[in-house]
C-alpha positions as CSV (number, residue, x, y, z in Angstrom):
1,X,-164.4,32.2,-63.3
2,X,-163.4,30.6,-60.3
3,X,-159.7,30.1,-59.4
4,X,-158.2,27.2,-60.3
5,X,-157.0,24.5,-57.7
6,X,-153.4,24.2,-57.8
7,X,-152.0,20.7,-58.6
8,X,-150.7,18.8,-56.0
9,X,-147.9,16.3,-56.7
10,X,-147.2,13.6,-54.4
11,X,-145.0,10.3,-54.6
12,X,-146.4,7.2,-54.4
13,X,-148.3,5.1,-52.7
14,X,-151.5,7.2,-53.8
15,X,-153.6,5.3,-51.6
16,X,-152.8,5.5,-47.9
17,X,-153.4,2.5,-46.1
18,X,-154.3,3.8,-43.0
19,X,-151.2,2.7,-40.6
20,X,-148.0,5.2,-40.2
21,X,-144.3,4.2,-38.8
22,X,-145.0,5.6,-35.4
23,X,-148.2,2.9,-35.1
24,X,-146.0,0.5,-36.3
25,X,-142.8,1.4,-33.6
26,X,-145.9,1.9,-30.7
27,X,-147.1,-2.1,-31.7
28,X,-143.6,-3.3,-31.3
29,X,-142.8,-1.4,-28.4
30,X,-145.9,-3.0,-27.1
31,X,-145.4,-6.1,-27.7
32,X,-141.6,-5.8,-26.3
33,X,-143.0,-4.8,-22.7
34,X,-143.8,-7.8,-21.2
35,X,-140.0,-9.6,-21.7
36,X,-139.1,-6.0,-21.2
37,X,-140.3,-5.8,-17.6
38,X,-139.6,-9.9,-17.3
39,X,-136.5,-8.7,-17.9
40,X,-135.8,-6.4,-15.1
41,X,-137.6,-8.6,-12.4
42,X,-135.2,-11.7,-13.5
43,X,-131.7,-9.0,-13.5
44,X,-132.9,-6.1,-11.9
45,X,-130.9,-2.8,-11.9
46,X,-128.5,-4.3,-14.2
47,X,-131.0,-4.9,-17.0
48,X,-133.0,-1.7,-16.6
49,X,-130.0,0.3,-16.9
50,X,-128.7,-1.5,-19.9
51,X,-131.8,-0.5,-21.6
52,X,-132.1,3.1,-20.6
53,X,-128.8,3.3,-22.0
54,X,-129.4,1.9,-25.2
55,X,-132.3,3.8,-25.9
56,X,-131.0,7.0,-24.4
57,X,-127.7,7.1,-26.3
58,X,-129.6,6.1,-29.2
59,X,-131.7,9.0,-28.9
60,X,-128.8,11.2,-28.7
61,X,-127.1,9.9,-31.3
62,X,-130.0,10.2,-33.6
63,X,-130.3,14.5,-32.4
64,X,-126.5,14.4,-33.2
65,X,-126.6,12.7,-36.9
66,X,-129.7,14.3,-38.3
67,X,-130.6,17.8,-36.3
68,X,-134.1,18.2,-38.0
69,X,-135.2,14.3,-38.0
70,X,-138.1,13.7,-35.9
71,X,-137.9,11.7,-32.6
72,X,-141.4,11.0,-32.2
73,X,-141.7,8.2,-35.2
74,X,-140.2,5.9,-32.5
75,X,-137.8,4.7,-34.6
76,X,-134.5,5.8,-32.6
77,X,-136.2,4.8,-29.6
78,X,-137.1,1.3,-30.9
79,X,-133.6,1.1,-32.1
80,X,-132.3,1.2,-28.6
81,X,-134.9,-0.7,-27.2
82,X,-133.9,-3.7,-29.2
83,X,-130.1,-3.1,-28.9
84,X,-130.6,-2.9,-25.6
85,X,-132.6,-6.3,-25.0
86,X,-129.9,-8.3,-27.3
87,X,-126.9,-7.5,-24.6
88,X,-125.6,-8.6,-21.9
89,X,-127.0,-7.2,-18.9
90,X,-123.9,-7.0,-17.1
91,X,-122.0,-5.3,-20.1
92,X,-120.2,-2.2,-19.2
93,X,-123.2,1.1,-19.9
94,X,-120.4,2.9,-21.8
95,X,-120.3,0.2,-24.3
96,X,-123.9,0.1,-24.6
97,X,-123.7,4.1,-25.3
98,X,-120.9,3.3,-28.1
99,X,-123.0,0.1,-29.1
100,X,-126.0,2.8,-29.5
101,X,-124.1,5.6,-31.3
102,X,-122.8,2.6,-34.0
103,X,-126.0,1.7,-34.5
104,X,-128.0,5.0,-35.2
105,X,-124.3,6.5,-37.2
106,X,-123.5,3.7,-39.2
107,X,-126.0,1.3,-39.0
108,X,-128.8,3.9,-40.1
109,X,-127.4,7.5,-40.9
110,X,-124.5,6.3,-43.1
111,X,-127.5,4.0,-45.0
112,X,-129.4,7.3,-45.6
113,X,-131.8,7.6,-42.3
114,X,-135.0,6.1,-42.2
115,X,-136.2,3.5,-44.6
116,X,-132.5,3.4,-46.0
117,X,-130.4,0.9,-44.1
118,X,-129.2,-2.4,-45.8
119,X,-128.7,-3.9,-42.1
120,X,-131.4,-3.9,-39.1
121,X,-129.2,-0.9,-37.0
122,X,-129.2,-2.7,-33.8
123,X,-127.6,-5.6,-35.4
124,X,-125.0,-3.6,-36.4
125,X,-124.5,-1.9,-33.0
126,X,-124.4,-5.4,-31.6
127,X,-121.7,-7.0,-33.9
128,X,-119.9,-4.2,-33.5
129,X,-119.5,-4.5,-30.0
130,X,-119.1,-8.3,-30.3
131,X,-115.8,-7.8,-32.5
132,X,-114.8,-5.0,-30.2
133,X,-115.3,-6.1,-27.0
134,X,-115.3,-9.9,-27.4
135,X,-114.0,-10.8,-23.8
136,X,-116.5,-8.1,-22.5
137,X,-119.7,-9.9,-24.6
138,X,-118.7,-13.0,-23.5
139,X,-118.7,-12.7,-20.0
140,X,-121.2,-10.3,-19.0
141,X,-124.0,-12.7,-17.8
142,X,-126.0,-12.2,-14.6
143,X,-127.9,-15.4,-12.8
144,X,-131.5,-15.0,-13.1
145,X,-133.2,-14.2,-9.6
146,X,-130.2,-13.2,-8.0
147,X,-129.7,-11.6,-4.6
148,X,-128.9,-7.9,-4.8
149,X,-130.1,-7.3,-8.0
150,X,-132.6,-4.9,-7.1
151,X,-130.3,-2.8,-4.9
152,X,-127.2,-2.9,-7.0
153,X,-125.9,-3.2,-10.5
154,X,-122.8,-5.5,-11.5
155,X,-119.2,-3.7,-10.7
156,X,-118.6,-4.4,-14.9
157,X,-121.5,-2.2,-15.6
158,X,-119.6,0.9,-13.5
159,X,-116.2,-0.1,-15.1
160,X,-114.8,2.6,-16.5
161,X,-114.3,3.1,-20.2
162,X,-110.8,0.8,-21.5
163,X,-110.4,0.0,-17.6
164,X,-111.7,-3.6,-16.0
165,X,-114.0,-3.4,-13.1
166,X,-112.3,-3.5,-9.6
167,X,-114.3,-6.1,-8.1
168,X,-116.5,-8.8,-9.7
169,X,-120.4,-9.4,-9.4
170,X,-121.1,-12.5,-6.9
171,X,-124.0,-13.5,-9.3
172,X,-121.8,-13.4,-12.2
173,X,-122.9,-16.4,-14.5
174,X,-120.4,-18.3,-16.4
175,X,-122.2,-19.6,-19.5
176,X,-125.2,-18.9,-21.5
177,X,-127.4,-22.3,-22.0
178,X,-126.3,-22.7,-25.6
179,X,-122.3,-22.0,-24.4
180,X,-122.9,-24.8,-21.9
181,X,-124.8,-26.9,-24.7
182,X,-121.6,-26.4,-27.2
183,X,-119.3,-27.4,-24.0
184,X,-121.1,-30.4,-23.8
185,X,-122.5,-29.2,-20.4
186,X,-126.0,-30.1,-21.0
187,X,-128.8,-28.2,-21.6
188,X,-130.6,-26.2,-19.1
189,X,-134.5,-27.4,-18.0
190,X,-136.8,-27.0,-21.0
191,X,-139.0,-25.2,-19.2
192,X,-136.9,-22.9,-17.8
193,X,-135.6,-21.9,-21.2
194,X,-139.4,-21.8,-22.4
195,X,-139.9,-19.6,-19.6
196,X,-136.8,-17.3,-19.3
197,X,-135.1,-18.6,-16.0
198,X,-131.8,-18.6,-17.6
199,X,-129.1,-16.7,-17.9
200,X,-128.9,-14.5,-21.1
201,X,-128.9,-11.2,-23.0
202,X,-131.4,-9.0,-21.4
203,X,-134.3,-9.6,-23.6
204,X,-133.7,-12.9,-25.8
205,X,-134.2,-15.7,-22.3
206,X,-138.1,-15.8,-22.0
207,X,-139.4,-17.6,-25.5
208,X,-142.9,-17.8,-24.5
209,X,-143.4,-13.8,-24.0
210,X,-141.3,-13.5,-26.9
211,X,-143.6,-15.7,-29.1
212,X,-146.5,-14.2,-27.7
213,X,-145.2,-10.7,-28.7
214,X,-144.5,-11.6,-32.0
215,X,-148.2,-13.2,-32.3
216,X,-149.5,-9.8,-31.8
217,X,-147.3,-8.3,-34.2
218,X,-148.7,-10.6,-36.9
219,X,-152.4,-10.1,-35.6
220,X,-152.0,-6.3,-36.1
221,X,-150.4,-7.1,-39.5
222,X,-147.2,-5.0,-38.7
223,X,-145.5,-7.7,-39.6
224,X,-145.7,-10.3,-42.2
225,X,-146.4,-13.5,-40.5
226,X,-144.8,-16.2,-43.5
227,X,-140.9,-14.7,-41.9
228,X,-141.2,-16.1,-38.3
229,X,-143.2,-18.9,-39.7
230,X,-140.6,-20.2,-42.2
231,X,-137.6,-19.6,-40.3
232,X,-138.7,-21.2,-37.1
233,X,-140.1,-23.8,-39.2
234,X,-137.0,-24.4,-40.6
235,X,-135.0,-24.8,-37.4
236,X,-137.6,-26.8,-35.8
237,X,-137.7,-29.6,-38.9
238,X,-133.4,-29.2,-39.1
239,X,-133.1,-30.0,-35.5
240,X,-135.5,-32.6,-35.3
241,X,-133.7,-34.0,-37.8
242,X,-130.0,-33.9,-36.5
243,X,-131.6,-34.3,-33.4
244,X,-132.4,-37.9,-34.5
245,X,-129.4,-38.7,-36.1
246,X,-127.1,-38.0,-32.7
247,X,-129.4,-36.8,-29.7
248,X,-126.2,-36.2,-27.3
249,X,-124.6,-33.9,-29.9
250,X,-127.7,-31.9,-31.2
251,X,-130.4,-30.0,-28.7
252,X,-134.0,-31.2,-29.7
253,X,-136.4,-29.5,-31.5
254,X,-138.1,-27.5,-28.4
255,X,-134.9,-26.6,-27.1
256,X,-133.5,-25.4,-30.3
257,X,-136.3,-23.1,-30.6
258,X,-136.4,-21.7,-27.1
259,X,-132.5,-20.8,-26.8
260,X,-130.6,-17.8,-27.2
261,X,-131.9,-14.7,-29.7
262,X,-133.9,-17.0,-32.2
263,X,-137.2,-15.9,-30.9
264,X,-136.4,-11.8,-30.9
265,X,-135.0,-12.4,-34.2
266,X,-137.9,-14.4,-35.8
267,X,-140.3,-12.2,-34.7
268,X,-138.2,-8.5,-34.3
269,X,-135.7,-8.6,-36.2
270,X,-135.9,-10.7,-39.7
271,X,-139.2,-8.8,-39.8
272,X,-138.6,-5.5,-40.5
273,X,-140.4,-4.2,-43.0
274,X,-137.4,-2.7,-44.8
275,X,-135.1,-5.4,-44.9
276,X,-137.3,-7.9,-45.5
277,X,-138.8,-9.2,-49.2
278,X,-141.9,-7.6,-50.4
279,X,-143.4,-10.5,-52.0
280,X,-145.5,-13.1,-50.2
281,X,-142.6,-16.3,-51.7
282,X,-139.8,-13.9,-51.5
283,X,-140.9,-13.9,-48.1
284,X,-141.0,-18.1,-47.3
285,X,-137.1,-18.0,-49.3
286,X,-136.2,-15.4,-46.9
287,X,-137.2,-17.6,-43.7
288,X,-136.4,-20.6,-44.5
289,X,-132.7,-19.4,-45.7
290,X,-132.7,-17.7,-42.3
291,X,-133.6,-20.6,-40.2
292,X,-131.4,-23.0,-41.9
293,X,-128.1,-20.6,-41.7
294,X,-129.0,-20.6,-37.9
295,X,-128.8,-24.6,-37.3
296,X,-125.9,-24.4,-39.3
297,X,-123.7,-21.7,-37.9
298,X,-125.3,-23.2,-34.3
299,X,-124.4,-26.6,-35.1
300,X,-121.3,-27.2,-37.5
301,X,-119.5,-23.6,-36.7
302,X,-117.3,-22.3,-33.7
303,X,-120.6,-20.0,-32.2
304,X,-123.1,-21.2,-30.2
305,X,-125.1,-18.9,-31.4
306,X,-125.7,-18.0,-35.0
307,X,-128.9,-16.1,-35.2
308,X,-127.2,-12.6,-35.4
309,X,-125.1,-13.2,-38.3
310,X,-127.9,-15.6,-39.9
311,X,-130.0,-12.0,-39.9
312,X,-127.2,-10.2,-41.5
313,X,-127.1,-12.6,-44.1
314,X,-130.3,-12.9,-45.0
315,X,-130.5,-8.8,-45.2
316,X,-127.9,-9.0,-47.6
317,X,-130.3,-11.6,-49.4
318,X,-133.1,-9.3,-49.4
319,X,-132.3,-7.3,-52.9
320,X,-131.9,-10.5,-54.8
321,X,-134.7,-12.4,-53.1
322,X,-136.8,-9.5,-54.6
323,X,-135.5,-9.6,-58.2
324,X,-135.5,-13.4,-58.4
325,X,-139.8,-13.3,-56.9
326,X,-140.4,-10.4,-59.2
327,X,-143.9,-10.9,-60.3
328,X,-143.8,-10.8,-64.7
329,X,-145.5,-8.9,-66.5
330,X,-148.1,-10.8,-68.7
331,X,-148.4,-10.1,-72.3
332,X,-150.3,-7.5,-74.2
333,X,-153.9,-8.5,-74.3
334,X,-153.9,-11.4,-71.4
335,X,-156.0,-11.1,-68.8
336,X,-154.9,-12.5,-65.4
């Protein structure tokens, strides 16, 4: 008689379907290079080393809260990278490390690792250090194309930790192109804001590689395309709308979509595949809530720039989203 094979018990999903998380971080990593390296030609050594930072001190931080996790499913790595490119270039590197140890200890270990966080962990890194270091957030810009940024970083990026920096940063920029817009300082040049020739966090300025990323993304089905969709939707129809009700209050539709993080949130951030809904209507809810809590924080609150804590929010949405979409069961004895 031959021996018996043993029984192998496994947890769902039965059926693999052929894509892992490390293909999924290596896509978005892709698809993050080219405003990645836009990045460092427009801010030079002050960009580059914000994101070595963030992803190093992510890295760390991910060795130091879970000893036996794996590094190579890209996940701490992507964590950083994305931290990284939603800061100020010119931010001091040792609040980029705390930024990155906030984000992998509370924003993912304290949620249970991988797969468990309520909260994308980069946002969390990054609103921590916005209610930390508010004065620090807010005026760490660098000019776009500026002379000496390949030879030299910013005197706020070597400040030391709890000290100011001893000289300031002759390219030092003043206001983002929504500040300015909330000022009532007009708005930059449209294509300049389509194109990234603004100043800004590292990675939100160029829209166009941005959108081109996230057009990948959906082309690889790593993400799900109805998220970007509906929320930029959303914010385009809203601010058309207010748009037309007082032009020399509210930015235009094309200018609305092209400033600050909306683009790296629509496409890398509100995507995530564990945060997100997992039905195909929970998914247009979750959007369109998204994109209209953006116009409104943008336009009726004291930020000029609400896509951050629009994310949070709709996280939080997430669970109920799901319950609410929940497909019913039918009946015994109906066929669908």
């Amino acid at each position: 008689m031959p021996s018996a094979r043993p029984l192998r018990l496994v947890a769902a999903p039965h059926l693999h379907g052929g894509s892992a998380v490390p293909q999924w971080m290596l896509h978005t990593v892709i698809a993050l290079l080219p405003v990645t390296l836009l990045a460092v030609v427009l801010f030079g050594l002050a960009a580059l080393a914000t994101i070595v930072v963030a992803v190093l001190a992510c890295l760390l931080a991910e060795r130091a809260c879970a000893p036996r996790s794996r590094l190579d499913d890209g996940s701490a790595m992507l964590t950083g990278l994305l931290l990284g490119l939603s800061l100020p270039p010119a931010l001091p590197l040792w609040m980029v490390a705390v930024g990155a140890f906030i984000a992998i200890g509370v924003g993912k270990h304290l949620f249970g690792g991988l797969g468990g966080p309520v909260f994308h962990p980069a946002l969390v890194g990054r609103v921590f250090l916005q209610a930390a270091f508010p004065t620090a957030m807010a005026q760490a810009w660098v000019a776009p194309l500026a002379s000496g940024r390949v030879s030299e970083l910013p005197a706020t990026s070597l400040a030391l930790p709890l000290l100011s920096p001893a000289a300031p940063y002759e390219a030092m920029s003043g206001a983002t192109p929504l500040t300015a817009l909330k000022a009532g300082e007009g708005s930059a040049a449209l294509a300049d804001l389509w194109l990234g020739l603004v100043a800004g966090s590292v990675g939100e300025t160029s829209a166009v590689l941005l959108l081109l990323g996230g057009l990948y993304l959906a082309f690889k089905r790593v993400i799900d395309w109805r998220i970007p969709t509906a929320l930029l939707g959303t914010v385009a129809v809203l601010s058309a709308i207010l748009h037309g009700l007082d032009a020399e209050r509210h930015p235009g539709m094309l200018t609305a979509l092209a400033s600050g993080g909306l683009m790296l949130g629509a496409w890398f951030f509100a995507t995530d595949p564990g945060l997100s809904p997992m039905t195909r209507r929970g998914a247009w809810i979750y959007g369109l809530a998204i994109g209209a809590l953006v116009v409104l924080m943008r336009q009726f609150s004291g930020h000029a720039e609400g896509v951050v804590y629009a994310l949070l929010l709709g996280s939080a949405l997430t669970p109920h989203i799901d319950r609410w979409t929940r497909p019913r069961p039918l009946p015994e004895g109906v066929e669908r």
